[in-house]
PyMOL Python script that loads the backbone (N, CA, C, O; Angstrom):
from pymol import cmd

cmd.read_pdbstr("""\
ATOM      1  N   UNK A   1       0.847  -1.182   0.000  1.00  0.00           N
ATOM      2  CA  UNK A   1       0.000   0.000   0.000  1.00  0.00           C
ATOM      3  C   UNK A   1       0.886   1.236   0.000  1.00  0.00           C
ATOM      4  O   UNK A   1       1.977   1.299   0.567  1.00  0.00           O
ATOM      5  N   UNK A   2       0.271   2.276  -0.737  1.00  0.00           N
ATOM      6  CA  UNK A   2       1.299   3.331  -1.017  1.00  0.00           C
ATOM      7  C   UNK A   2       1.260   3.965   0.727  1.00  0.00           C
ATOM      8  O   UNK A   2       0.441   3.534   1.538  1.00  0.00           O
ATOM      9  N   UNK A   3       2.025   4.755   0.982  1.00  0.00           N
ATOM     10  CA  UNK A   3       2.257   5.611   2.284  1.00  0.00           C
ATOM     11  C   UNK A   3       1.162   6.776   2.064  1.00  0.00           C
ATOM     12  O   UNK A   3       0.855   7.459   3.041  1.00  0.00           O
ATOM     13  N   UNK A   4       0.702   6.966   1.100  1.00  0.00           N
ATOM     14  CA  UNK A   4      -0.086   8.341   1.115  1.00  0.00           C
ATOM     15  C   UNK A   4      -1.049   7.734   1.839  1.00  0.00           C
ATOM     16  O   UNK A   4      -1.231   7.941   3.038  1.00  0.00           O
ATOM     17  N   UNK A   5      -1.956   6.660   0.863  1.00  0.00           N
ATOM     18  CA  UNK A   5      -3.382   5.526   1.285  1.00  0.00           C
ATOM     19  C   UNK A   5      -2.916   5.253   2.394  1.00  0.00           C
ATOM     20  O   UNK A   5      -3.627   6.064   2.987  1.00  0.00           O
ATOM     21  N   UNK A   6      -2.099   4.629   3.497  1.00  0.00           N
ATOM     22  CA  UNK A   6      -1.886   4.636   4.690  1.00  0.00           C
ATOM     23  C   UNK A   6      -1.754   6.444   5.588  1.00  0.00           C
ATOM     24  O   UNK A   6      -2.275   6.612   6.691  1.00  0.00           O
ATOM     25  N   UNK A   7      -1.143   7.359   5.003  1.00  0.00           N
ATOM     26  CA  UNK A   7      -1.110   8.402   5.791  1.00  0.00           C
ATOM     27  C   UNK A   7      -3.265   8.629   5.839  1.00  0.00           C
ATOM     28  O   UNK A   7      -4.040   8.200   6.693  1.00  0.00           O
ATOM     29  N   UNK A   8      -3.416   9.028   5.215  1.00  0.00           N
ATOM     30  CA  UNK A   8      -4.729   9.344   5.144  1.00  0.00           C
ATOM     31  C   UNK A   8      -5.796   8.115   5.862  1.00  0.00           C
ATOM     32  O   UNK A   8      -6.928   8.363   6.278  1.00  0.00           O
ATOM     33  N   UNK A   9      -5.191   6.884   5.886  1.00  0.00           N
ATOM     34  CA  UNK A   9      -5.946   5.869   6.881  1.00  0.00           C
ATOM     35  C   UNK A   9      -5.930   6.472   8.391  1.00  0.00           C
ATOM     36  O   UNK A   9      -6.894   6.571   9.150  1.00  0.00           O
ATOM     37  N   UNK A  10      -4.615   6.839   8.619  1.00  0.00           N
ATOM     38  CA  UNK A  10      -4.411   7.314  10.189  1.00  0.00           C
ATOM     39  C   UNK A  10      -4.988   8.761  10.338  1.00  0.00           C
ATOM     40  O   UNK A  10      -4.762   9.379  11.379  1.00  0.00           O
ATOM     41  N   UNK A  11      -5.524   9.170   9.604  1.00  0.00           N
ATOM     42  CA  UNK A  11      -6.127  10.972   9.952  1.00  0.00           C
ATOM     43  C   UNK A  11      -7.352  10.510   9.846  1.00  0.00           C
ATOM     44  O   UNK A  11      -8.038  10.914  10.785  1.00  0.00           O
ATOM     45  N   UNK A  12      -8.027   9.720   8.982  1.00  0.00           N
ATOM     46  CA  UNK A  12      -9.436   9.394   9.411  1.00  0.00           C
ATOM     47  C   UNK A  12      -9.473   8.505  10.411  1.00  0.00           C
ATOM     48  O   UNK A  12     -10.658   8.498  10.746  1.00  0.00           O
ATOM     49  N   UNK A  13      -8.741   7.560  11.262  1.00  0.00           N
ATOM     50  CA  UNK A  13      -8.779   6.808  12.222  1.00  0.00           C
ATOM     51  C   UNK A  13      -8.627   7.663  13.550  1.00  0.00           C
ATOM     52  O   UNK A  13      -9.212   7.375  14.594  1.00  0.00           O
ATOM     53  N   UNK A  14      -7.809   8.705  13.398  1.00  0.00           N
ATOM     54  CA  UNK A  14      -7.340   9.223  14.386  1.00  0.00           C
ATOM     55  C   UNK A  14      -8.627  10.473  14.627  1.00  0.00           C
ATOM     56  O   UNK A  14      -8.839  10.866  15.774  1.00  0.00           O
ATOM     57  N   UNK A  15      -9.378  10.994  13.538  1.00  0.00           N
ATOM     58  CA  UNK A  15     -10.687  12.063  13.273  1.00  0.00           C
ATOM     59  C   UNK A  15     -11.437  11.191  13.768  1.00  0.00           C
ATOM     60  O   UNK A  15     -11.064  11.368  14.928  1.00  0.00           O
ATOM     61  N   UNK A  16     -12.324  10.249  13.868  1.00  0.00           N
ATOM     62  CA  UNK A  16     -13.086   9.363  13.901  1.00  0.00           C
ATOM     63  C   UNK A  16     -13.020   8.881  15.318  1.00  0.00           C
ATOM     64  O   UNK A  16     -14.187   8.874  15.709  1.00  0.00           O
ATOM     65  N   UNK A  17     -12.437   8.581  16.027  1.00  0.00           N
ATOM     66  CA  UNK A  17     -11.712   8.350  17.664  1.00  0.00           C
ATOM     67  C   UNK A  17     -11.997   9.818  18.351  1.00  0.00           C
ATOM     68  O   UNK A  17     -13.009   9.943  19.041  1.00  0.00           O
ATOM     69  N   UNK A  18     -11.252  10.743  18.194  1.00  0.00           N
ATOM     70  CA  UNK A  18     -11.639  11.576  18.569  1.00  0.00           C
ATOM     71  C   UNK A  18     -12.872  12.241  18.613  1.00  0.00           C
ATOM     72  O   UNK A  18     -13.109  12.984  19.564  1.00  0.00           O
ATOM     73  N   UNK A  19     -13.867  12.042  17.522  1.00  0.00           N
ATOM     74  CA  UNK A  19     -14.455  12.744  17.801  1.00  0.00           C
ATOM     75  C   UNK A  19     -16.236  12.375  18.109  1.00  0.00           C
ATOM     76  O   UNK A  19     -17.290  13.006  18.035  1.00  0.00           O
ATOM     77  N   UNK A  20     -15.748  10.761  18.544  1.00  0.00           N
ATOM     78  CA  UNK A  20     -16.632   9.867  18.783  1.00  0.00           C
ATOM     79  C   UNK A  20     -15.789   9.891  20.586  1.00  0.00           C
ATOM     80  O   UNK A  20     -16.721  10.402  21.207  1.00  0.00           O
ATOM     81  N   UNK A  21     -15.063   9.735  21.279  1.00  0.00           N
ATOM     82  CA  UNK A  21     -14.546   9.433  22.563  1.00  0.00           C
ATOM     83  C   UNK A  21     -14.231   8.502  22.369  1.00  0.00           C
ATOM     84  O   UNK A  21     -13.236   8.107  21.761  1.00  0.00           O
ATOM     85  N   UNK A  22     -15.217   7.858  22.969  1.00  0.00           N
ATOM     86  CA  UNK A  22     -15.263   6.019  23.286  1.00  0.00           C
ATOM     87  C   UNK A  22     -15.492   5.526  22.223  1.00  0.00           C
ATOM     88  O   UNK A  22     -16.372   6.239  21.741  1.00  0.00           O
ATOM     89  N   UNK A  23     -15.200   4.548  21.360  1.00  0.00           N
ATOM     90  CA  UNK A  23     -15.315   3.830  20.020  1.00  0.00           C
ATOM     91  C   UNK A  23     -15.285   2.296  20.524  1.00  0.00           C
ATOM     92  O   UNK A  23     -14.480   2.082  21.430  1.00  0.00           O
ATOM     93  N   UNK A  24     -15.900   1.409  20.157  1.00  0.00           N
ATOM     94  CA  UNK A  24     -15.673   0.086  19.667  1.00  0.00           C
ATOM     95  C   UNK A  24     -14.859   0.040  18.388  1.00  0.00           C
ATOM     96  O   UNK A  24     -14.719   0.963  17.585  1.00  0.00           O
ATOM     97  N   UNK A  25     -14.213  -1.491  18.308  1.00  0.00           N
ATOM     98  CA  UNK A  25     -13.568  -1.448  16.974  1.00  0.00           C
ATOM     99  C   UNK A  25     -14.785  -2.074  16.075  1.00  0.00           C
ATOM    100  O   UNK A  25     -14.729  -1.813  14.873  1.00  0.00           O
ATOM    101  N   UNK A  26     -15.566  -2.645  16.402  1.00  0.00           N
ATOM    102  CA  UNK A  26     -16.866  -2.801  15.665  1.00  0.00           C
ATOM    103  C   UNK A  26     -17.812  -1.571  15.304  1.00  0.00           C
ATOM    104  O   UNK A  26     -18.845  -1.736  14.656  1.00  0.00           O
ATOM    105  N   UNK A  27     -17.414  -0.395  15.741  1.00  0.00           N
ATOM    106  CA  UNK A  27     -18.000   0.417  15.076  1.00  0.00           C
ATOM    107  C   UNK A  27     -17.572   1.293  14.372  1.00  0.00           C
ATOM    108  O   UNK A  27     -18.235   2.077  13.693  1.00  0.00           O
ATOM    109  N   UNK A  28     -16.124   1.215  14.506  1.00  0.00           N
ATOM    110  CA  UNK A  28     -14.985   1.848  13.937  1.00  0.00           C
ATOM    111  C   UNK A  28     -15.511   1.182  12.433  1.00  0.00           C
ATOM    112  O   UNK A  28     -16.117   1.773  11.541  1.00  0.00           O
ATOM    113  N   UNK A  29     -15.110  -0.111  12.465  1.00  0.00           N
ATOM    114  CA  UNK A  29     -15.434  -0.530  11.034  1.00  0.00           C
ATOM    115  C   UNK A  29     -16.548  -0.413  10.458  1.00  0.00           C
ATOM    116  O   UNK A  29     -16.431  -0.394   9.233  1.00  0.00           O
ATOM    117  N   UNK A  30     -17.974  -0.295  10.976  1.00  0.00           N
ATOM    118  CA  UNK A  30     -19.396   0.211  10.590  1.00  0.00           C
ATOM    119  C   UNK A  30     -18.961   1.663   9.777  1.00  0.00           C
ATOM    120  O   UNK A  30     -19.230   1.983   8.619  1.00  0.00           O
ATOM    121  N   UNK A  31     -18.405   2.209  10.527  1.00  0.00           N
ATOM    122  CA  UNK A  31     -18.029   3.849   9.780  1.00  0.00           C
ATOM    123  C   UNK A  31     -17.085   3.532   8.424  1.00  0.00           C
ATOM    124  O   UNK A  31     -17.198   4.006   7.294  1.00  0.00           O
ATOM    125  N   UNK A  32     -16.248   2.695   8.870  1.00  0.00           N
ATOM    126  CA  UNK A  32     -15.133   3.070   8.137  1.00  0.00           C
ATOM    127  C   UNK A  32     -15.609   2.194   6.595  1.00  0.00           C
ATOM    128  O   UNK A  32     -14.994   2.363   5.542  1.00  0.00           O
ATOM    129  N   UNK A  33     -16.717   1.331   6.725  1.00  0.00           N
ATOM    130  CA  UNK A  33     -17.252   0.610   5.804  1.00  0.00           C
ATOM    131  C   UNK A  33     -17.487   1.576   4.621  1.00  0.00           C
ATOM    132  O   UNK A  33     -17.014   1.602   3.485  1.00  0.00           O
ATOM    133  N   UNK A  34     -18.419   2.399   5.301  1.00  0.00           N
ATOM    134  CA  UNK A  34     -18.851   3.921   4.957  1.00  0.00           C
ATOM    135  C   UNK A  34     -18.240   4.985   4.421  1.00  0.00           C
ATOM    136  O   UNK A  34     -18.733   6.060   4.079  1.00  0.00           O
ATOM    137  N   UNK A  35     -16.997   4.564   4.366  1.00  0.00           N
ATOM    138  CA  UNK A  35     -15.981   5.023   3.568  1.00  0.00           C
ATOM    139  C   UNK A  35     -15.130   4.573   2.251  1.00  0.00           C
ATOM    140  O   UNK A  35     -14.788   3.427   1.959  1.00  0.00           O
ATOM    141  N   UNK A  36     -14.921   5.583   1.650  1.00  0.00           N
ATOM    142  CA  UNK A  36     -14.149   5.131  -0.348  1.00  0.00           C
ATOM    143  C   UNK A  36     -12.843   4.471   0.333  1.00  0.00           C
ATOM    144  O   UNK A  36     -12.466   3.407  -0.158  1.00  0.00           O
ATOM    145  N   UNK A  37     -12.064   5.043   1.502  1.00  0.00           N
ATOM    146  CA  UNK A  37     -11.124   4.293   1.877  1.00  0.00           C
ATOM    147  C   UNK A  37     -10.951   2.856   2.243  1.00  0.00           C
ATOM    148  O   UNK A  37      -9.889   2.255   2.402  1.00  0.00           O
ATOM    149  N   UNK A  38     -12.133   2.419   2.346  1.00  0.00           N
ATOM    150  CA  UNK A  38     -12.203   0.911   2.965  1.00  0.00           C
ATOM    151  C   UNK A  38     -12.122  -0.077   1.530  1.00  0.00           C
ATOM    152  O   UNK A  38     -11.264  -0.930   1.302  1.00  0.00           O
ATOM    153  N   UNK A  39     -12.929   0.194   0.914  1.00  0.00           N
ATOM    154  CA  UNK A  39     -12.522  -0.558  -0.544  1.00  0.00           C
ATOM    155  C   UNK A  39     -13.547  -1.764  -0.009  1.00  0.00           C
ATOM    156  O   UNK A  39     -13.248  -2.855  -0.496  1.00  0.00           O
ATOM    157  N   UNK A  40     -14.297  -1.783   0.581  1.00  0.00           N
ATOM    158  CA  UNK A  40     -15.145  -2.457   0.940  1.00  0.00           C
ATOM    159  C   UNK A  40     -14.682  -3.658   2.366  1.00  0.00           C
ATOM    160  O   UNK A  40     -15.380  -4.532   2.881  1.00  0.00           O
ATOM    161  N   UNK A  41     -12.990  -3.164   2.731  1.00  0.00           N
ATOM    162  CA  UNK A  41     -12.604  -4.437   3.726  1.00  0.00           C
ATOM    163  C   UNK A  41     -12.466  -4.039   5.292  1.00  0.00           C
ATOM    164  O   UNK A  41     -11.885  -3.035   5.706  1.00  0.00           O
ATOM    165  N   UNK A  42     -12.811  -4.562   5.713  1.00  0.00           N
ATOM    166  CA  UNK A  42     -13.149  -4.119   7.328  1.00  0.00           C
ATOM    167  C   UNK A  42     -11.434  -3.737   7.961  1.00  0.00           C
ATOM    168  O   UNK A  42     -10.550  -3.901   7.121  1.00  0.00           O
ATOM    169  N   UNK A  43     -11.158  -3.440   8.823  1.00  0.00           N
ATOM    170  CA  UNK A  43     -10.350  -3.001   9.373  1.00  0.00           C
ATOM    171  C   UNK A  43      -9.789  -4.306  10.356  1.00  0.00           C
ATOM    172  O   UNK A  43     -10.485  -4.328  11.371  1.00  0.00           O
ATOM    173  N   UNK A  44      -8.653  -5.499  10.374  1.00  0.00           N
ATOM    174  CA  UNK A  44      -8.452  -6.323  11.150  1.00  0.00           C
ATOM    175  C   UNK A  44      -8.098  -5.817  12.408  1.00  0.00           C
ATOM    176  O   UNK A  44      -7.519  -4.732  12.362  1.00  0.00           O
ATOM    177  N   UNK A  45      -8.316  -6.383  13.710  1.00  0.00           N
ATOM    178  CA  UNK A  45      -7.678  -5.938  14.636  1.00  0.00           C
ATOM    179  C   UNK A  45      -6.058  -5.819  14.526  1.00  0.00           C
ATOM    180  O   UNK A  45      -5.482  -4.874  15.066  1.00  0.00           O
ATOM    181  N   UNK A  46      -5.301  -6.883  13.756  1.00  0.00           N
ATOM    182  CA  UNK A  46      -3.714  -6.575  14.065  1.00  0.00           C
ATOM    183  C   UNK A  46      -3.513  -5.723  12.908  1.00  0.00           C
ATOM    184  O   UNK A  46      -2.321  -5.432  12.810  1.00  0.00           O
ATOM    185  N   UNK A  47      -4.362  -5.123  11.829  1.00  0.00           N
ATOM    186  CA  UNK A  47      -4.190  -3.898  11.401  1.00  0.00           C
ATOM    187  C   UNK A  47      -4.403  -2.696  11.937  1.00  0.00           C
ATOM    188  O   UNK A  47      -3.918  -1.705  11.392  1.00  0.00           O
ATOM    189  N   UNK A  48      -5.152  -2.591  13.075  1.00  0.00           N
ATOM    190  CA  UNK A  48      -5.841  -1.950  14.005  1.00  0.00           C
ATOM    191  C   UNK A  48      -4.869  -1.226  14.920  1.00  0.00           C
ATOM    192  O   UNK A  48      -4.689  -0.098  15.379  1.00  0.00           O
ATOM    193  N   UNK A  49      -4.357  -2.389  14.954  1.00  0.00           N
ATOM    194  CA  UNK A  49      -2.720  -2.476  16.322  1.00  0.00           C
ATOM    195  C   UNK A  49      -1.664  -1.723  15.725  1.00  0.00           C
ATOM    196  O   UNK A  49      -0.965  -0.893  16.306  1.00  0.00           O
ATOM    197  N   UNK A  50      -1.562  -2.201  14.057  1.00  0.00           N
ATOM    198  CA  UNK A  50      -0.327  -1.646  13.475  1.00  0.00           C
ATOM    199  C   UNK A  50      -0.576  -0.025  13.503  1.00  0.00           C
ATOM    200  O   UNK A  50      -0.032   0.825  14.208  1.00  0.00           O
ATOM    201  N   UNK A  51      -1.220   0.062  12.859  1.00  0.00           N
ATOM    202  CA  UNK A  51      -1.957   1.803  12.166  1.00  0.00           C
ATOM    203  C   UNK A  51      -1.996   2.637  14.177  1.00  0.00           C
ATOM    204  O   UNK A  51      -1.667   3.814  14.322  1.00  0.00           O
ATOM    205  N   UNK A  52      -2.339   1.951  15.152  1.00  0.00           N
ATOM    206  CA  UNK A  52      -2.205   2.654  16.455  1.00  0.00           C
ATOM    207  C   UNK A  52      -0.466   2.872  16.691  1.00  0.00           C
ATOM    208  O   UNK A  52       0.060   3.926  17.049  1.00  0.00           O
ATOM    209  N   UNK A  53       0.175   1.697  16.414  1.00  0.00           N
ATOM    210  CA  UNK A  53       1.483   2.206  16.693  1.00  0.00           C
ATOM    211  C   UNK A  53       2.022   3.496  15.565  1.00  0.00           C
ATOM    212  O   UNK A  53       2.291   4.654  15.885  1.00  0.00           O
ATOM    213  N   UNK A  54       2.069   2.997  14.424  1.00  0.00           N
ATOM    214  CA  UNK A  54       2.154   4.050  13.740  1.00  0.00           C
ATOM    215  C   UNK A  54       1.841   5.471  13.862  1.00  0.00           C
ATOM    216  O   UNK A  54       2.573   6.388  13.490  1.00  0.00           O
ATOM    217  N   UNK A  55       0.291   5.622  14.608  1.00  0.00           N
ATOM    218  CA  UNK A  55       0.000   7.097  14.536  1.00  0.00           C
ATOM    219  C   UNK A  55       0.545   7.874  16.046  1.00  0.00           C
ATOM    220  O   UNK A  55       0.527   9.067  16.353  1.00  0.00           O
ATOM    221  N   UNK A  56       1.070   6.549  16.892  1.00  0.00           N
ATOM    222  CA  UNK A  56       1.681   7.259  18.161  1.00  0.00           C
ATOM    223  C   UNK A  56       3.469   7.554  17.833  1.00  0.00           C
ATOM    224  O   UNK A  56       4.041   8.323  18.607  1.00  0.00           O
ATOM    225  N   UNK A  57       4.117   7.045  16.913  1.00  0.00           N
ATOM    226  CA  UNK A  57       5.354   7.213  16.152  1.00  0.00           C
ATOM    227  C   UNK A  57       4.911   8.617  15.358  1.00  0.00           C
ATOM    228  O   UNK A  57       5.344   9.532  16.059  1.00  0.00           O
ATOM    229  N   UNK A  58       4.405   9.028  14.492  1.00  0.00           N
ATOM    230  CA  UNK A  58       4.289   9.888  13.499  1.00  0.00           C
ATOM    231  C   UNK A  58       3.965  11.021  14.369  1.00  0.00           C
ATOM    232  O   UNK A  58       4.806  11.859  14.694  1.00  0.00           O
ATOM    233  N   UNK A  59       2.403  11.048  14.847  1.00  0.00           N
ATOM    234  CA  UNK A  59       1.874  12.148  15.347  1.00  0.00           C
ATOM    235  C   UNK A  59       1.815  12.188  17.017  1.00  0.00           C
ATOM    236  O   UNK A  59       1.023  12.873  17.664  1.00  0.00           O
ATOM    237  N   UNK A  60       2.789  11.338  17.543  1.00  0.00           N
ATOM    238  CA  UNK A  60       2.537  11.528  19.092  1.00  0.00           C
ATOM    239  C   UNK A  60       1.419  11.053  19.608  1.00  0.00           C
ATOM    240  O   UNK A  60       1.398  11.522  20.746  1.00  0.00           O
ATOM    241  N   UNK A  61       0.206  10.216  19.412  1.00  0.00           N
ATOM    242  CA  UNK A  61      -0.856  10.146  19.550  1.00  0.00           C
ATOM    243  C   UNK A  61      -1.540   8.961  20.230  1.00  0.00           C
ATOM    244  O   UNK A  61      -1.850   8.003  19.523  1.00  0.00           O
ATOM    245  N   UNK A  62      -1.781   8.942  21.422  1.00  0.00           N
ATOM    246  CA  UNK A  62      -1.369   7.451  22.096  1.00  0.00           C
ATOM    247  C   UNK A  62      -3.282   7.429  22.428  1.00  0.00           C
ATOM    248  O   UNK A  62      -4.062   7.981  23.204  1.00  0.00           O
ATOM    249  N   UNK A  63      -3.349   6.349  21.206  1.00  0.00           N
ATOM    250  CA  UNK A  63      -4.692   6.278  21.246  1.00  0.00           C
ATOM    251  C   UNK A  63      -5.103   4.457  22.517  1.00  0.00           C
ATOM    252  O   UNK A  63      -4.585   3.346  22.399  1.00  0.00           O
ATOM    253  N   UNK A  64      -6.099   4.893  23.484  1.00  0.00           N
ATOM    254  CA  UNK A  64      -5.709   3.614  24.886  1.00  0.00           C
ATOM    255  C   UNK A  64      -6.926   3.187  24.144  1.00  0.00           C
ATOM    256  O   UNK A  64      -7.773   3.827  23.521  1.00  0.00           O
ATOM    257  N   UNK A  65      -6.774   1.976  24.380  1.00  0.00           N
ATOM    258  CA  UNK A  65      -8.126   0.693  24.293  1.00  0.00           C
ATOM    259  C   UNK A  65      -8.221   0.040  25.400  1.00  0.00           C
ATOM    260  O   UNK A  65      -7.326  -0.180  26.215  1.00  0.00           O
ATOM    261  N   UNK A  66      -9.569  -0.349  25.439  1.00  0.00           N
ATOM    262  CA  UNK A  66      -9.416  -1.349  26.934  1.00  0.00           C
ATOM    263  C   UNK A  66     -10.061  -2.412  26.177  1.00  0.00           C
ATOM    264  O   UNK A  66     -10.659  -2.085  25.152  1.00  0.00           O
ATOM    265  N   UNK A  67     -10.026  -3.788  26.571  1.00  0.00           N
ATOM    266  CA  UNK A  67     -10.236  -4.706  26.204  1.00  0.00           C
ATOM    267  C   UNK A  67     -11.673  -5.467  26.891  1.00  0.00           C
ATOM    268  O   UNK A  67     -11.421  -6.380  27.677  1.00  0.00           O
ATOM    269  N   UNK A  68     -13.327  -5.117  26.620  1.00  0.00           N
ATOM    270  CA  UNK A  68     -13.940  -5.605  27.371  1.00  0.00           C
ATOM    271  C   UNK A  68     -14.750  -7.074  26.596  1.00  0.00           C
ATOM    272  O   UNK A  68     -15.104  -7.518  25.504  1.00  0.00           O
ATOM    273  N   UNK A  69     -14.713  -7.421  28.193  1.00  0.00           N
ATOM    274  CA  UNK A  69     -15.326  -9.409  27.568  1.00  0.00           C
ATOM    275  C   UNK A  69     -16.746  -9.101  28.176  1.00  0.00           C
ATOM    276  O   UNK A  69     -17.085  -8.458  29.170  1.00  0.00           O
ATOM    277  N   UNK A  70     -17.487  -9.828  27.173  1.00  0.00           N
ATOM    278  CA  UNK A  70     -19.056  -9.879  27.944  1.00  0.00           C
ATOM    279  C   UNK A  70     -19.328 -10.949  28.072  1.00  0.00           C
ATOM    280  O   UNK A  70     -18.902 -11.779  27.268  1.00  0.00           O
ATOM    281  N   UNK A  71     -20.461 -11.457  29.557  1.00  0.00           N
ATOM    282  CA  UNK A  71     -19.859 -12.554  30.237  1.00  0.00           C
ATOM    283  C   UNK A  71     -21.778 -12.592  30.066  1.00  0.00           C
ATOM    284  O   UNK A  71     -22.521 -11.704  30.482  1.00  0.00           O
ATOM    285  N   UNK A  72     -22.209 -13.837  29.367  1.00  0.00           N
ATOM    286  CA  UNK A  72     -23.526 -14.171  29.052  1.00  0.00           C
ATOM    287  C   UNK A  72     -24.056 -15.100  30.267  1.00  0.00           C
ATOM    288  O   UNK A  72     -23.627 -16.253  30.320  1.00  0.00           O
ATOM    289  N   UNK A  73     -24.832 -14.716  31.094  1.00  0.00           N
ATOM    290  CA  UNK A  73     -24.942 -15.533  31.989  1.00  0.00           C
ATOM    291  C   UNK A  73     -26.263 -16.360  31.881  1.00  0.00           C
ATOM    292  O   UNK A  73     -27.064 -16.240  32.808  1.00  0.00           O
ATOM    293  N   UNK A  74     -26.607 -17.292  30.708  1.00  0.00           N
ATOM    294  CA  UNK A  74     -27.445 -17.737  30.526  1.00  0.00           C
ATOM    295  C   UNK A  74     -27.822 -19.405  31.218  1.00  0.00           C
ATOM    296  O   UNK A  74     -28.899 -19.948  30.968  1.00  0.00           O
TER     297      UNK A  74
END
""", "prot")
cmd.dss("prot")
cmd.show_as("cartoon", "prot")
cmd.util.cbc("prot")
cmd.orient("prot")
């Protein structure tokens, strides 16, 4: 992938986070579906991981996740 198509992945990832707060990565990809950038492919989590390190290297930007499990008590 060229560096531009990746620079411009991390300004809408990083626009999109911000200006939602709290995000799921399941809804990250609902949006990002919604976008010409997606090309129709969801966003993997260890692409997810890469593109976070990246945008805290480039732009300083230390985006935190917490990891929640839902516990079905059926």
């Amino acid at each position: 992938m060229r560096s531009y198509e990746l620079f411009k992945q991390y300004i809408w990832l990083v626009g999109t986070i911000s200006r939602a707060g709290k995000i799921s990565l399941e809804e990250i990809n609902r949006r990002w579906l919604g976008t010409e950038l997606s090309g129709g492919i969801e966003i993997a989590r260890t692409t997810f991981i890469r593109h976070k390190a990246a945008i805290q290297d480039i732009f300083g930007i230390d985006i935190e996740c917490s990891l929640q499990h839902e516990i079905n008590n059926n």
